[in-house]
C-alpha positions in Angstrom: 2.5 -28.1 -14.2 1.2 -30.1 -17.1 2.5 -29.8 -20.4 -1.4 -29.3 -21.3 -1.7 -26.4 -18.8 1.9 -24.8 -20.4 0.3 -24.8 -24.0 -2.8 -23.2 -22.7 -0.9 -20.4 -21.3 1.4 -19.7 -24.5 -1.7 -19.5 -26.3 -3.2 -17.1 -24.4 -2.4 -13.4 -25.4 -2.4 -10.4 -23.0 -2.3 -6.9 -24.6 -0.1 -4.5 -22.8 -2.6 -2.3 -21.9 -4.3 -4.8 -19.9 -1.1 -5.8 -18.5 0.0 -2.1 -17.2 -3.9 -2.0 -16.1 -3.1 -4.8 -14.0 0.4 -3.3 -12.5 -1.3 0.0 -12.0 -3.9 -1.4 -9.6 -1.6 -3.9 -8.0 0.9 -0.6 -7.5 -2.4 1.2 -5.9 -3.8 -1.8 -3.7 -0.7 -2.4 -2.3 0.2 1.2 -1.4 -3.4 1.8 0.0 -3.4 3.5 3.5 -6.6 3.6 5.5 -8.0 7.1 6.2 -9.3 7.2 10.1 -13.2 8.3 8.0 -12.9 4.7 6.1 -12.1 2.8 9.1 -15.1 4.9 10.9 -17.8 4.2 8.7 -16.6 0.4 8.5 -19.5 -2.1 10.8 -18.8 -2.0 14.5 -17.0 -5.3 14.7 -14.5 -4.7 12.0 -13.5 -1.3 13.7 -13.5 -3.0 17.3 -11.2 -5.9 15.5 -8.8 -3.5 13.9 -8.5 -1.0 17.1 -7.9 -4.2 18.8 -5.0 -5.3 16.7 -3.2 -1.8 16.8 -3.4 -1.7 21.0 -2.1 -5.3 21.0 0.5 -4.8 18.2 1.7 -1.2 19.0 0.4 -0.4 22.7 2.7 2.8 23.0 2.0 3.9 19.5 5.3 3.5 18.8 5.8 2.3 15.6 2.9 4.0 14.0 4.8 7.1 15.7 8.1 5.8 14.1 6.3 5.4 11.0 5.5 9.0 10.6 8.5 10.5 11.7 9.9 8.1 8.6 7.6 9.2 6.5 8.2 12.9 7.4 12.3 12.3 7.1 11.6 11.2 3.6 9.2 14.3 2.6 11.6 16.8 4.3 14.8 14.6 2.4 13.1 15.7 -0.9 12.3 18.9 0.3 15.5 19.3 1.0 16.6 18.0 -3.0 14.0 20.4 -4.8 15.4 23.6 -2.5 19.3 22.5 -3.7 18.3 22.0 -7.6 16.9 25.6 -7.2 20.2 27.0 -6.9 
């Protein structure tokens, strides 16, 4: 990186605002799930693309089944928590 480039970037402010802006819609883009209506109402080719990639990538359903029952552990795990801080 030039020294030019460095200069140019010290002297640009961002306000904090902006900043956590930013982080909040990085944080949301990179926790974004698919519902099964979104991937419906996407064009014909997309959907046949991305139904093609989960049979070759998880033919048994496996790991999206191993993904749930993660998911679920966790949930029940602070289920679990909120019951034992009630007593």
């Amino acid at each position: 990186m030039t020294d030019e480039r460095l200069e140019e970037i010290r002297k640009t402010s961002f306000s904090i605002p902006a900043v956590r802006e930013l982080l909040v819609e990085l944080d949301r883009l990179n926790n974004f799930k698919p519902t099964p209506e979104q991937i419906n109402n996407l064009p014909e080719p997309l959907r046949k693309y991305i139904h093609d990639l989960e049979t070759l990538c998880d033919p048994a359903y496996i790991m999206q089944g191993n993904a749930r029952l993660s998911e679920e552990n966790e949930l029940l795990r602070l289920k679990i928590k909120d019951i034992k801080n009630e007593y």
